[in-house]
Every structure is written in C-alpha cells, then in structure tokens.
Jmol script that loads the backbone (N, CA, C; Angstrom):
load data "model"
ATOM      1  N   UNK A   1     -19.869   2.221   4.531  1.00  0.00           N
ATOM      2  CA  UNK A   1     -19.537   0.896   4.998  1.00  0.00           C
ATOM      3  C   UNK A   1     -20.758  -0.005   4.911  1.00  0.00           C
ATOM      4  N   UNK A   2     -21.960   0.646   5.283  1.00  0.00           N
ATOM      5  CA  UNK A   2     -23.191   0.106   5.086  1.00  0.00           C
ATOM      6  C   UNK A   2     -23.097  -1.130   3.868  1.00  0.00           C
ATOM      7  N   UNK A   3     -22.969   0.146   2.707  1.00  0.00           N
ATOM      8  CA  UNK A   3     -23.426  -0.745   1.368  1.00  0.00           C
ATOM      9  C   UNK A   3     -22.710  -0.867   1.167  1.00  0.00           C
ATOM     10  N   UNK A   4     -20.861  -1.467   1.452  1.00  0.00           N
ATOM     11  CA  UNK A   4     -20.243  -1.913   0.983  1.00  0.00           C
ATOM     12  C   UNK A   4     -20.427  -3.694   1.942  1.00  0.00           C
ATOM     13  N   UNK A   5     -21.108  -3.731   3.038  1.00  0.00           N
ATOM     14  CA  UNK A   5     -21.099  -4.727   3.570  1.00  0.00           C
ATOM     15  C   UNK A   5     -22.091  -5.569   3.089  1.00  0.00           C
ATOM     16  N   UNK A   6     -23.631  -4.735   2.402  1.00  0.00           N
ATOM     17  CA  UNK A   6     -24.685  -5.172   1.739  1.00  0.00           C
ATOM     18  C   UNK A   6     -24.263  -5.932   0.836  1.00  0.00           C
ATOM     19  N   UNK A   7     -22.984  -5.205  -0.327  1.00  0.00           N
ATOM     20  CA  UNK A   7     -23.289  -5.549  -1.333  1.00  0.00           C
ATOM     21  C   UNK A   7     -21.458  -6.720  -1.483  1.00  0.00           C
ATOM     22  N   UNK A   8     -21.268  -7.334  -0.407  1.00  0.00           N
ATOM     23  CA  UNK A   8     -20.085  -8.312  -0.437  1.00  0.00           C
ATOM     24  C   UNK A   8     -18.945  -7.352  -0.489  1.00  0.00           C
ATOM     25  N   UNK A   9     -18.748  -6.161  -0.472  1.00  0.00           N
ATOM     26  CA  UNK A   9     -17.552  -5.259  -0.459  1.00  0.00           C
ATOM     27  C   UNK A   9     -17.071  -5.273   0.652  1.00  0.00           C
ATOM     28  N   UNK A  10     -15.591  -4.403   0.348  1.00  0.00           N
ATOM     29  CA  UNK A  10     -14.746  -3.917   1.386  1.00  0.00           C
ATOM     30  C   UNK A  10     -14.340  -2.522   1.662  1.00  0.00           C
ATOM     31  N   UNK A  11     -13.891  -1.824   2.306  1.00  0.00           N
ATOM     32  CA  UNK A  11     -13.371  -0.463   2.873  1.00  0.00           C
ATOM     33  C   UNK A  11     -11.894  -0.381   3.109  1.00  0.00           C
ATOM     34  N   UNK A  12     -11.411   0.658   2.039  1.00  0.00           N
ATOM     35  CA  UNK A  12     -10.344   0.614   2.263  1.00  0.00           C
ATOM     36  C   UNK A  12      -9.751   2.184   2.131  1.00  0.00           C
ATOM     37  N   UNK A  13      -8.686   2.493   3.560  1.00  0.00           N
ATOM     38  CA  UNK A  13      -8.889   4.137   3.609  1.00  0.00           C
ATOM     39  C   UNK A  13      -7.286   4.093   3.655  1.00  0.00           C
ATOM     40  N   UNK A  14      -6.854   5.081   2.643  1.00  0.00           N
ATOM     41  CA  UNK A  14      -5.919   5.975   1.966  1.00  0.00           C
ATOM     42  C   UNK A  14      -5.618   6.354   3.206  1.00  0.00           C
ATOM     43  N   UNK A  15      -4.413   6.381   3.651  1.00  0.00           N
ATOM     44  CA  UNK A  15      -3.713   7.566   4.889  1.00  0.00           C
ATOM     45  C   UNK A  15      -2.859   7.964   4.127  1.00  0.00           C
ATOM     46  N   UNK A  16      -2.773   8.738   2.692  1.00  0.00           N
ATOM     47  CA  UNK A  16      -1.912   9.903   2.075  1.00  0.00           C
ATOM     48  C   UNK A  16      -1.864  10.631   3.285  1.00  0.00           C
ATOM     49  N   UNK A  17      -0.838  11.299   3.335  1.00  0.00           N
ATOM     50  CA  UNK A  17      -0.608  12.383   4.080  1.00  0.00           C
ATOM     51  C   UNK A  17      -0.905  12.828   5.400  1.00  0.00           C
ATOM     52  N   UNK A  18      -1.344  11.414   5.908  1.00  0.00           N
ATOM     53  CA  UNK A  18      -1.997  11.682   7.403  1.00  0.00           C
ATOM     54  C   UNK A  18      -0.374  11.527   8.451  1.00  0.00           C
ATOM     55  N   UNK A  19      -0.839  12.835   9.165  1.00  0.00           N
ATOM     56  CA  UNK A  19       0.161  13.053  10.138  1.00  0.00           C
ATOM     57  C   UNK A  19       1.009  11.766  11.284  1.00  0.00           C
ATOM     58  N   UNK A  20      -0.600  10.718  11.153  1.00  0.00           N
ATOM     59  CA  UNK A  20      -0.076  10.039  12.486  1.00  0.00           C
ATOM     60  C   UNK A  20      -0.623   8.986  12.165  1.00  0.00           C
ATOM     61  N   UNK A  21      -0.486   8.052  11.208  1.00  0.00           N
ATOM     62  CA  UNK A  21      -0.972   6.914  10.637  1.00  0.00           C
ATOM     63  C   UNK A  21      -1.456   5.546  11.437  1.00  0.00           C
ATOM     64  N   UNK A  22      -0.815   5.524  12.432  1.00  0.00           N
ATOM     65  CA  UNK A  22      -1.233   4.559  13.384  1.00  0.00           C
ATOM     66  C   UNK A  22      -2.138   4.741  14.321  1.00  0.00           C
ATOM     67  N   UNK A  23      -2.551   6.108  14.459  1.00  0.00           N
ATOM     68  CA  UNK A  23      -3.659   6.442  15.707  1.00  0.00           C
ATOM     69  C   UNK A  23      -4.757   6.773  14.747  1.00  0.00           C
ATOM     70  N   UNK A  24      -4.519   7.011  12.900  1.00  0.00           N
ATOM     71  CA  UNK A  24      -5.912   6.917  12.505  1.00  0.00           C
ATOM     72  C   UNK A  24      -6.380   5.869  12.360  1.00  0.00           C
ATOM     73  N   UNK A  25      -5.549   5.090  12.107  1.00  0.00           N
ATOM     74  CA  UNK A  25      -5.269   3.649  11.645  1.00  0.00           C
ATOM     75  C   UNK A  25      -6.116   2.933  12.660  1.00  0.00           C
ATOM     76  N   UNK A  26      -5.978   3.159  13.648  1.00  0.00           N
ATOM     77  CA  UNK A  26      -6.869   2.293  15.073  1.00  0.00           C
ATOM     78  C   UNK A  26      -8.116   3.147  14.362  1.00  0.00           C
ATOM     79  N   UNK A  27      -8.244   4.276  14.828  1.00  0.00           N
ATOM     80  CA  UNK A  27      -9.471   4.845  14.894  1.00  0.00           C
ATOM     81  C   UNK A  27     -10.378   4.267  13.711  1.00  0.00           C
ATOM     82  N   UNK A  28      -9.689   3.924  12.002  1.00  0.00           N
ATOM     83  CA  UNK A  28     -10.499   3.579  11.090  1.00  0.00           C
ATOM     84  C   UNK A  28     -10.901   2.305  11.222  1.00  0.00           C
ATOM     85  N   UNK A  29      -9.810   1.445  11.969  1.00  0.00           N
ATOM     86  CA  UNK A  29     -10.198  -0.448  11.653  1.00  0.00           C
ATOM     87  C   UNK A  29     -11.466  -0.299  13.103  1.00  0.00           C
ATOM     88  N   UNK A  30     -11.344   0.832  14.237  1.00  0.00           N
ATOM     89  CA  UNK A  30     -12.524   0.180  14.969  1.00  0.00           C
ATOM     90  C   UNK A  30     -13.805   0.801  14.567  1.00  0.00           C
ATOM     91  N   UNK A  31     -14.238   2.150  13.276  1.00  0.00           N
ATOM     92  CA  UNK A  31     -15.232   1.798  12.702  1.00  0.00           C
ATOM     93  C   UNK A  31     -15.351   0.408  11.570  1.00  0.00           C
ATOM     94  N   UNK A  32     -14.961   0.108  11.656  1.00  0.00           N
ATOM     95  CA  UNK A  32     -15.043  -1.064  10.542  1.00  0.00           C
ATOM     96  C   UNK A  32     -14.195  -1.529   9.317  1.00  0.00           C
ATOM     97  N   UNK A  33     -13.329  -0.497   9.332  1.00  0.00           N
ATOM     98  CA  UNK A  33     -12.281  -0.430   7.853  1.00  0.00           C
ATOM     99  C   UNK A  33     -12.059  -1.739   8.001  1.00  0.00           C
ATOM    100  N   UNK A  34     -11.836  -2.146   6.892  1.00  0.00           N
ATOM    101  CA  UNK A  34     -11.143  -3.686   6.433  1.00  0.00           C
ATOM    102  C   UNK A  34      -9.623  -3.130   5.836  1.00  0.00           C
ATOM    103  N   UNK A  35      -9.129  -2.707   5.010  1.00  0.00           N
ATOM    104  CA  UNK A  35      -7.586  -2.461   4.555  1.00  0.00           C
ATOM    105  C   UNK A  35      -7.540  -0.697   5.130  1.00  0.00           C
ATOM    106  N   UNK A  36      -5.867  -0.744   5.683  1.00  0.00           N
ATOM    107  CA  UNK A  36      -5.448   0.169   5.364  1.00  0.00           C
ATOM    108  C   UNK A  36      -4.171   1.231   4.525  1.00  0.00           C
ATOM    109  N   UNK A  37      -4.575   1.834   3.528  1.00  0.00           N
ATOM    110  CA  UNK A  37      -3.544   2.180   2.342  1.00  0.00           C
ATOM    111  C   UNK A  37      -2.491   3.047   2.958  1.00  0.00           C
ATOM    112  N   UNK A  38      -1.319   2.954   3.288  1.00  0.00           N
ATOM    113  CA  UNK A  38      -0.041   3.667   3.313  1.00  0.00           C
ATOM    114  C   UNK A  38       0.238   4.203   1.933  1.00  0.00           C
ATOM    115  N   UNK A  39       0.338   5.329   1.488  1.00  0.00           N
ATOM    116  CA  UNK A  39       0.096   5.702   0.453  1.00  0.00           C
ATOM    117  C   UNK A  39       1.190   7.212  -0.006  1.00  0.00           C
ATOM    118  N   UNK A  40       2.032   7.308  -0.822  1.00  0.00           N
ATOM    119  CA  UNK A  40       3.193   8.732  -0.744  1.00  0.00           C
ATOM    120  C   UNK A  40       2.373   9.543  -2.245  1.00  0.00           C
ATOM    121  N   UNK A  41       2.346   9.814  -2.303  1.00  0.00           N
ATOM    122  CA  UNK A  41       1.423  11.331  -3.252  1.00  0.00           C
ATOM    123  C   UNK A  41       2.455  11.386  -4.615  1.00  0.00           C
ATOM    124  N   UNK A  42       2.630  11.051  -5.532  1.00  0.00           N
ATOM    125  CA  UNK A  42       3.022  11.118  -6.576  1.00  0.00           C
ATOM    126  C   UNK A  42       3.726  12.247  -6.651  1.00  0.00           C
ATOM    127  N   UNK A  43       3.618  13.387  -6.200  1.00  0.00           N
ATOM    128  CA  UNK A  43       4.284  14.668  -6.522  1.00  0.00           C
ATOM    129  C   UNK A  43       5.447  14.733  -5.184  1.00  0.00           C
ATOM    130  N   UNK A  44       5.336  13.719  -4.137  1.00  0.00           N
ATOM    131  CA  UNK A  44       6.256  13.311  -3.150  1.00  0.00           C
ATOM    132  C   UNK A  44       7.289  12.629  -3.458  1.00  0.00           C
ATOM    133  N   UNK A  45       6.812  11.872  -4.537  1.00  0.00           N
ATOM    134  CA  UNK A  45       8.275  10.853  -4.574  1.00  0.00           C
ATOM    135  C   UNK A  45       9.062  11.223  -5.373  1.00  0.00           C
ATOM    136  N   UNK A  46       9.230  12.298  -5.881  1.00  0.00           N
ATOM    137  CA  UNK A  46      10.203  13.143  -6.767  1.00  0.00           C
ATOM    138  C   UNK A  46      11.359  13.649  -6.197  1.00  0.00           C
ATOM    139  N   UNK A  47      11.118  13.511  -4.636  1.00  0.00           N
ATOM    140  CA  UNK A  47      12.085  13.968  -3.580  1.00  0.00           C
ATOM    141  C   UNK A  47      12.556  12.881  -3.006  1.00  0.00           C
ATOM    142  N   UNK A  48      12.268  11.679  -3.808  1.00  0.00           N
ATOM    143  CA  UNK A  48      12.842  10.192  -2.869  1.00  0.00           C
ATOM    144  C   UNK A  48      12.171   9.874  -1.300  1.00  0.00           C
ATOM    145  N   UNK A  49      10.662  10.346  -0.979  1.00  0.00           N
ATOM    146  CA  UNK A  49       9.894   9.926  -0.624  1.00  0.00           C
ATOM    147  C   UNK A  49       9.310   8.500  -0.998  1.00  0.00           C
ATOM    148  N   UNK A  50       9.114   7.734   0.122  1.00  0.00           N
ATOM    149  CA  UNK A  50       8.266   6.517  -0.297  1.00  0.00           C
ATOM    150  C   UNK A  50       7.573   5.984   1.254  1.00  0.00           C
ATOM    151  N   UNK A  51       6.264   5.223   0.816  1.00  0.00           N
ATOM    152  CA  UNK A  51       5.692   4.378   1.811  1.00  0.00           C
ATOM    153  C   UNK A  51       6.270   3.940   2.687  1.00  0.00           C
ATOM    154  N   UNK A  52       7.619   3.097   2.506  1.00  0.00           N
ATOM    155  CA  UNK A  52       7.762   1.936   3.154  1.00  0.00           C
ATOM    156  C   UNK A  52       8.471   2.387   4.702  1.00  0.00           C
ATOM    157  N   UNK A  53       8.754   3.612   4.935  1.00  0.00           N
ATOM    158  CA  UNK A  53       9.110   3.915   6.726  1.00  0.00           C
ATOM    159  C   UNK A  53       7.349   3.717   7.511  1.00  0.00           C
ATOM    160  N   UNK A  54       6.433   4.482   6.956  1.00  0.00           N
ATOM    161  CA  UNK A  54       5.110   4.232   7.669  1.00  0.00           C
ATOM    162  C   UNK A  54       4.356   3.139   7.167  1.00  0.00           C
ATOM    163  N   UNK A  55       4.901   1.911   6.614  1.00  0.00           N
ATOM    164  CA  UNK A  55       4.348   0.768   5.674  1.00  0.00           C
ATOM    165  C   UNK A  55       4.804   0.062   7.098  1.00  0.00           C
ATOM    166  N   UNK A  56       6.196  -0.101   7.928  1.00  0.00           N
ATOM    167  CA  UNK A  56       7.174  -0.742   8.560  1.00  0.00           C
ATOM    168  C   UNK A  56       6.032  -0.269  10.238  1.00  0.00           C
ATOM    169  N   UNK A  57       6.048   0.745  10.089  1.00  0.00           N
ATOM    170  CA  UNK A  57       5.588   1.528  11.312  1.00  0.00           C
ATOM    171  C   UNK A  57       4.068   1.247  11.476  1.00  0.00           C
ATOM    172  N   UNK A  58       3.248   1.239  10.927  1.00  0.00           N
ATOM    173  CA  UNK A  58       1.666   0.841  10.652  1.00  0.00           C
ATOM    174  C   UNK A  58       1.928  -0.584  10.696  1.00  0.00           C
ATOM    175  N   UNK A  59       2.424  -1.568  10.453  1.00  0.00           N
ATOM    176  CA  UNK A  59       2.719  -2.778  10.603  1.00  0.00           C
ATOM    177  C   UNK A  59       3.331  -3.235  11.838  1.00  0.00           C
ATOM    178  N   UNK A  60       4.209  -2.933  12.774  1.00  0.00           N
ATOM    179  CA  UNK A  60       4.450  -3.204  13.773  1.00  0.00           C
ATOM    180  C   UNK A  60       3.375  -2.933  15.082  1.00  0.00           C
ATOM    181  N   UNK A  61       2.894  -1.411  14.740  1.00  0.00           N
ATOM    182  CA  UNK A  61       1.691  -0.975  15.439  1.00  0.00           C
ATOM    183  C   UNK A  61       0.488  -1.644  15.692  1.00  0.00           C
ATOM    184  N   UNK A  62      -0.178  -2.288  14.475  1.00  0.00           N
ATOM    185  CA  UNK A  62      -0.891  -2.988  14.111  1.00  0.00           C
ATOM    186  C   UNK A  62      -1.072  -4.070  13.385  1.00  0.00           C
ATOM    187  N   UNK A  63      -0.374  -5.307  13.975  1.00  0.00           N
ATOM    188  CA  UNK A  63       0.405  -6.649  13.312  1.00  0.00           C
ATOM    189  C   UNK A  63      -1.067  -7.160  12.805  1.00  0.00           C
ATOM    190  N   UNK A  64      -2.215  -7.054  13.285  1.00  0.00           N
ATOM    191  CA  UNK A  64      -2.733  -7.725  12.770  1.00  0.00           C
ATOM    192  C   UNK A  64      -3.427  -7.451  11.436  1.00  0.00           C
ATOM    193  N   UNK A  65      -3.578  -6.057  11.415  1.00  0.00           N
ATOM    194  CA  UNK A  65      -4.363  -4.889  10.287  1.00  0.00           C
ATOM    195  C   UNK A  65      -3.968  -5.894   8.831  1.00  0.00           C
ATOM    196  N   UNK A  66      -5.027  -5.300   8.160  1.00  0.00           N
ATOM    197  CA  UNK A  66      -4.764  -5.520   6.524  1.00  0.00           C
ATOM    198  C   UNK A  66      -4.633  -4.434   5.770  1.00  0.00           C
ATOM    199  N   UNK A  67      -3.261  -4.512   5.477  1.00  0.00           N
ATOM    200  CA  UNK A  67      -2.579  -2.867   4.839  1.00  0.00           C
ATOM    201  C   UNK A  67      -2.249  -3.439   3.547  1.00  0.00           C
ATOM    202  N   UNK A  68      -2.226  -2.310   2.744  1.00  0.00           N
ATOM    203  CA  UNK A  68      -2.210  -2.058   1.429  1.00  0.00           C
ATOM    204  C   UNK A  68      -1.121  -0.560   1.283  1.00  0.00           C
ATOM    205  N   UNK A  69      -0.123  -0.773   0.005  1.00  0.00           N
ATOM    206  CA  UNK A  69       0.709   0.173   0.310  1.00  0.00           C
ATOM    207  C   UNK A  69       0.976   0.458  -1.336  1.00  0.00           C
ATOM    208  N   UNK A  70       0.971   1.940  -1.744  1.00  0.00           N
ATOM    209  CA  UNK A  70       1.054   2.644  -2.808  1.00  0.00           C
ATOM    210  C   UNK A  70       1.416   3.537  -2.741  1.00  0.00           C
ATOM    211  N   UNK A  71       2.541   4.180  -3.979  1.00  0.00           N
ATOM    212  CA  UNK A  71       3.428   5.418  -4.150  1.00  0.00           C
ATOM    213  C   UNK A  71       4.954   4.852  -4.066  1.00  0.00           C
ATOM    214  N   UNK A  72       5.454   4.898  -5.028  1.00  0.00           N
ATOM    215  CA  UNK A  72       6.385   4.785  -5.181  1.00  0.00           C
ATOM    216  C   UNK A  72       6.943   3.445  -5.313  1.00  0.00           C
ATOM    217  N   UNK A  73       6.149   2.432  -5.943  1.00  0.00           N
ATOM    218  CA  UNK A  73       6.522   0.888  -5.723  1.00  0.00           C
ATOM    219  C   UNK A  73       7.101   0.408  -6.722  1.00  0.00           C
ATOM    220  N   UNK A  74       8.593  -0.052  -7.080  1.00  0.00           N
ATOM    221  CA  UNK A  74       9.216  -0.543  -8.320  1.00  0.00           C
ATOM    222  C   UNK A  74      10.003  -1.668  -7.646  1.00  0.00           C
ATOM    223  N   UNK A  75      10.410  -2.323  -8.781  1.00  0.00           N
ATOM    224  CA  UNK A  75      11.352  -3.240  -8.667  1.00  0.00           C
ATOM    225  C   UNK A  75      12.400  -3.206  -7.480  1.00  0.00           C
ATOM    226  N   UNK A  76      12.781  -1.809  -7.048  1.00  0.00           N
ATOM    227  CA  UNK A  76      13.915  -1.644  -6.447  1.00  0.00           C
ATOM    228  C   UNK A  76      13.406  -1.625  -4.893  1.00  0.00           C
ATOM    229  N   UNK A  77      12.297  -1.195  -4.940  1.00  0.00           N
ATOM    230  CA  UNK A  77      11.346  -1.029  -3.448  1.00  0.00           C
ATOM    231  C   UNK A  77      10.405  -2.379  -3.190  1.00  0.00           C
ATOM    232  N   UNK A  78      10.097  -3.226  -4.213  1.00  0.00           N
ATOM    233  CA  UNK A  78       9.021  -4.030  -4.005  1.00  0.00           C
ATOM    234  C   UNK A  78       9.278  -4.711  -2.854  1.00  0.00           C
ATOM    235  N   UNK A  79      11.245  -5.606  -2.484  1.00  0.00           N
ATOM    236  CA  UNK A  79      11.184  -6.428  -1.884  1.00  0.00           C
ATOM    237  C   UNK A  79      11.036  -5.820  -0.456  1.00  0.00           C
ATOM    238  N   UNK A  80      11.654  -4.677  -0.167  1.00  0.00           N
ATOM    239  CA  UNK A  80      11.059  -4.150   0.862  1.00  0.00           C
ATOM    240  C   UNK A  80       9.798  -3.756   1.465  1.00  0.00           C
ATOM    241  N   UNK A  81       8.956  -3.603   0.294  1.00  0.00           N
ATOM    242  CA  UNK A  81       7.235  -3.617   0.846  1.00  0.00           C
ATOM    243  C   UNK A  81       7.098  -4.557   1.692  1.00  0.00           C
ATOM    244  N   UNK A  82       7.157  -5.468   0.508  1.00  0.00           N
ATOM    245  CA  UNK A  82       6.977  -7.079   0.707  1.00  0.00           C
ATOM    246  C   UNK A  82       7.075  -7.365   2.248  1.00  0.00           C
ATOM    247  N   UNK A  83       8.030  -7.200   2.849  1.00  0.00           N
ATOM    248  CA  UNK A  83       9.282  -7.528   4.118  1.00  0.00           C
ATOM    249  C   UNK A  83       7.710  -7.030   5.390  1.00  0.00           C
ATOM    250  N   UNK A  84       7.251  -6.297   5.035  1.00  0.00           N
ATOM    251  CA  UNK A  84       5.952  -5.785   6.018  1.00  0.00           C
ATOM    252  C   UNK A  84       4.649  -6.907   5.691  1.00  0.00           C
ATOM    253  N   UNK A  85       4.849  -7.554   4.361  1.00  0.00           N
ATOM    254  CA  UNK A  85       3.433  -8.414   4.353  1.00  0.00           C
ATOM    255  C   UNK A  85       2.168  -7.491   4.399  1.00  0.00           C
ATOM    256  N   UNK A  86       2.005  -6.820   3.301  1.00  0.00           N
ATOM    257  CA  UNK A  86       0.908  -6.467   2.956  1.00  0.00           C
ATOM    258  C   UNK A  86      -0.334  -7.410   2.289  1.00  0.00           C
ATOM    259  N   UNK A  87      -1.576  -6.980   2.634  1.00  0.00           N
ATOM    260  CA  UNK A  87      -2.275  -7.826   2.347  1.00  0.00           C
ATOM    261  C   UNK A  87      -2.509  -7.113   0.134  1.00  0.00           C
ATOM    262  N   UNK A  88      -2.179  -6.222  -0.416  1.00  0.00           N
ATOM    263  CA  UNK A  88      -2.381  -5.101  -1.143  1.00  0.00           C
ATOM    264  C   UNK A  88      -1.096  -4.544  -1.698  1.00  0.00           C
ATOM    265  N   UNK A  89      -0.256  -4.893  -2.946  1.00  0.00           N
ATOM    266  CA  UNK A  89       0.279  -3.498  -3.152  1.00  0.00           C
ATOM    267  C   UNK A  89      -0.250  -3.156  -4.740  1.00  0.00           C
ATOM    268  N   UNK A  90      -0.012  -1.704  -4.604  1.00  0.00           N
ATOM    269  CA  UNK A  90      -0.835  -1.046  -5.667  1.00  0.00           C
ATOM    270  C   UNK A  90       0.580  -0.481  -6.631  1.00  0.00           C
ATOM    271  N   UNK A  91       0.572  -0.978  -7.617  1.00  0.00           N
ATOM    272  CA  UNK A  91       1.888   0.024  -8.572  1.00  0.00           C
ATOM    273  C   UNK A  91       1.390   0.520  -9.693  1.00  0.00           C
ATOM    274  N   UNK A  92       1.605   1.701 -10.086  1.00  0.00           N
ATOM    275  CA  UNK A  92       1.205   2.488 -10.741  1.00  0.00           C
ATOM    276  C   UNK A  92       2.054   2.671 -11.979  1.00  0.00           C
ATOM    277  N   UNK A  93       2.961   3.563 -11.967  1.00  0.00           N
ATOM    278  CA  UNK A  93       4.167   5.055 -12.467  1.00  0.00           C
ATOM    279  C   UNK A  93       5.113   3.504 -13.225  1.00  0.00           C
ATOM    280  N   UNK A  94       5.455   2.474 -12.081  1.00  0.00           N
ATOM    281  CA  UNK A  94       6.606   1.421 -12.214  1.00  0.00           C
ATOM    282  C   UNK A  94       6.379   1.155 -13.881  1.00  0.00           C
ATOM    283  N   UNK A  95       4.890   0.879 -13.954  1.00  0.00           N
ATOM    284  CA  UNK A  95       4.283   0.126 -14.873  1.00  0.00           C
ATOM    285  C   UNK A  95       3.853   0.889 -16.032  1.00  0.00           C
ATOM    286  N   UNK A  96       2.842   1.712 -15.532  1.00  0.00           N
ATOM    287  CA  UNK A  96       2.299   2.960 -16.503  1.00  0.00           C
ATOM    288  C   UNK A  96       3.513   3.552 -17.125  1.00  0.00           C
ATOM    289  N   UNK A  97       4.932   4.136 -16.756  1.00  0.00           N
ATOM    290  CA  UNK A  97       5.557   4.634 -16.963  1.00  0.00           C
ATOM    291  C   UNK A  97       6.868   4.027 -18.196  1.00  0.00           C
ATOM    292  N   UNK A  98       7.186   3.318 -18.081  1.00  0.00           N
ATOM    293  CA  UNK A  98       8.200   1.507 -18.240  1.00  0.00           C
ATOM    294  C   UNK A  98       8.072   1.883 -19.930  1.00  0.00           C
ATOM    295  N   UNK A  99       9.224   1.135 -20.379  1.00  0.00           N
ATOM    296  CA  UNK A  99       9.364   1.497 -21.906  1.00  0.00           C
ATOM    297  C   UNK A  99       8.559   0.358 -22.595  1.00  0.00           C
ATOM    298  N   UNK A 100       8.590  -0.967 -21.856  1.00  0.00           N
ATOM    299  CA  UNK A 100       7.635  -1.982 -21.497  1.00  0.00           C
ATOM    300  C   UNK A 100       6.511  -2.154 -20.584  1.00  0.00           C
ATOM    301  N   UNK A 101       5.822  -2.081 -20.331  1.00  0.00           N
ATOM    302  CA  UNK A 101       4.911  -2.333 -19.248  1.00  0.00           C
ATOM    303  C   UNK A 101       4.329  -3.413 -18.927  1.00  0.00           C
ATOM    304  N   UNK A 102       3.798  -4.363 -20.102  1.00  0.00           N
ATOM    305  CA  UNK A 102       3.911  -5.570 -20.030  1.00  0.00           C
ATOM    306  C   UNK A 102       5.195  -6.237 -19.167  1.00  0.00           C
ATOM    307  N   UNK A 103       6.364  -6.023 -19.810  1.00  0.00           N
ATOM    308  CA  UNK A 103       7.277  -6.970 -18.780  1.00  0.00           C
ATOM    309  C   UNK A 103       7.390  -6.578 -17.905  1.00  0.00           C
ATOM    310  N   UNK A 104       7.161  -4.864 -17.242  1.00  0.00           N
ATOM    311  CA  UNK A 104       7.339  -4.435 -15.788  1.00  0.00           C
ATOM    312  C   UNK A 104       6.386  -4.998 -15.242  1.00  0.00           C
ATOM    313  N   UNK A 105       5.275  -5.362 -15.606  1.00  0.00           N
ATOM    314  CA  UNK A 105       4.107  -5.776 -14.809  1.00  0.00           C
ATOM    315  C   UNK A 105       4.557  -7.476 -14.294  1.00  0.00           C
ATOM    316  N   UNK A 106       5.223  -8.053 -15.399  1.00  0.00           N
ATOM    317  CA  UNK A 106       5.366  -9.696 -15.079  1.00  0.00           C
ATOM    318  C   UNK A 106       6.820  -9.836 -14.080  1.00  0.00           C
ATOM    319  N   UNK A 107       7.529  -8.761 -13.924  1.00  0.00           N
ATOM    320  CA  UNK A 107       8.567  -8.454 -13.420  1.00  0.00           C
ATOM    321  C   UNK A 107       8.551  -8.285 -12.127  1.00  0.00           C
ATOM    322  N   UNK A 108       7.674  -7.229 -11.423  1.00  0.00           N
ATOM    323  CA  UNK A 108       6.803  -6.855 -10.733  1.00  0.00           C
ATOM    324  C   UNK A 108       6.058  -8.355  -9.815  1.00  0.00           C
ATOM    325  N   UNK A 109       5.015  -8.732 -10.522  1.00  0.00           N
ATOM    326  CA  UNK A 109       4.456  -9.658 -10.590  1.00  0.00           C
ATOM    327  C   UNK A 109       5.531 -10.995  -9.524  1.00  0.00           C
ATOM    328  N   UNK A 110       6.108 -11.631 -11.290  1.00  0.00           N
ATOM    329  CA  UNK A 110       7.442 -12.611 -10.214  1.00  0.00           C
ATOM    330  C   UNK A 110       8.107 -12.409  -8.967  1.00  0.00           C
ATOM    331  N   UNK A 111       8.484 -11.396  -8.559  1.00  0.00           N
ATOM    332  CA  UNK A 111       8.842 -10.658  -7.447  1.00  0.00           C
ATOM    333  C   UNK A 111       7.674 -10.784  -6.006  1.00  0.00           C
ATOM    334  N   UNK A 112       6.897 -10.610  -6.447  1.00  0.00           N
ATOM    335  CA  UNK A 112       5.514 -10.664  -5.447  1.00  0.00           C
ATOM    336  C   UNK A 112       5.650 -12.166  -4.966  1.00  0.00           C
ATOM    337  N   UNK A 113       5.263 -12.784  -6.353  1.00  0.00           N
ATOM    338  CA  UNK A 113       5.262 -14.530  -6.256  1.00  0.00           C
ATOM    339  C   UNK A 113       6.730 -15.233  -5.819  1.00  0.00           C
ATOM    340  N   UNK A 114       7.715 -14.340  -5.368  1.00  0.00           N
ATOM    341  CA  UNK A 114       8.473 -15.668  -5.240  1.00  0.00           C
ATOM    342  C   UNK A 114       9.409 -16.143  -6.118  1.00  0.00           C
ATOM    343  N   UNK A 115       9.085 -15.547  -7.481  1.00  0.00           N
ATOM    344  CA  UNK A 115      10.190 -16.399  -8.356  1.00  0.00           C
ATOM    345  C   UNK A 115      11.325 -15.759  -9.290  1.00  0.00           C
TER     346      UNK A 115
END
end "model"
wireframe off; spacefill off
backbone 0.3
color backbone group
C-alpha cells in the first residue's frame, strides 16, 4: 500500500473465494484498500455460478465501498452488475471468448454507458 500511495496508485483486493466477503471487506478498506473485487473463479461459472449474489450483499453491507466485480460478466448479467453500481467491472471470457470480440466489447461497453 506504501508504494502504491507513493507512486499515485491504488489497492485493489480480489475476495475470490472468501468465505465471508463483507467482514473481510471491512477488515481490508480499514487497512487502506481503495476497491473491492467480488470475483467467481472461472472454473466456477461452469456450474452457473456468478458474482452478482455477493456483488448485491458487499454493496448493501458497505454502501459506501468501491467495488469492482469479475467472473462471469456478459451481456445477460451486465445489467444486473450494474443495478449494485460498481465503481469497476472487469469482463474477460464475454469478450476473449465471442466469435467477435470487437463487437462484444462495444456491446458490453453501450450497456455500461446507457445506450
């Protein structure tokens, strides 16, 4: 955190797989974390796992936090991220994956923005 504060950076901590996301969640923003990532493990969402129950839950807990949310984010899930107001979302698979990726990305994208 040091040299990320030295050098104009930020801190931002992954709760993959953490049992209890809102009591680390305190514990990380009162060392200093700036974002926190709600995050489902790629080999999770094969089972129709996704972020957005502890995206909803980390957000009510902590209205004021700056969360960031990744794993499992497409077209079909975005507007529901969204609905929590993340400061962060991260898409990966939606995009990387896409027979297009270019238009999943502007697709994606419009969706974020509004239009």
């Amino acid at each position: 955190m040091r040299a990320a504060r030295q050098h104009g950076g930020q801190i931002m901590a992954d709760l993959v797989q953490v049992s209890d996301p809102v009591a680390r969640g305190r514990a990380l923003l009162a060392l200093g974390c700036d974002l926190l990532c709600v995050h489902t493990a790629h080999d999770l969402q094969g089972g129709g796992e996704t972020p957005l129950a502890a995206l909803r839950w980390l957000r009510e807990a902590l209205p004021d936090a700056a969360l960031a949310v990744a794993g499992g984010i497409t077209l079909r899930t975005i507007d529901a991220a969204l609905s929590a107001a993340p400061a962060v979302v991260i898409v990966g698979s939606a995009i990387t994956g896409a027979d297009d990726p270019a238009q999943a990305a502007r697709a994606l994208r419009e969706r974020i923005d509004g239009r």
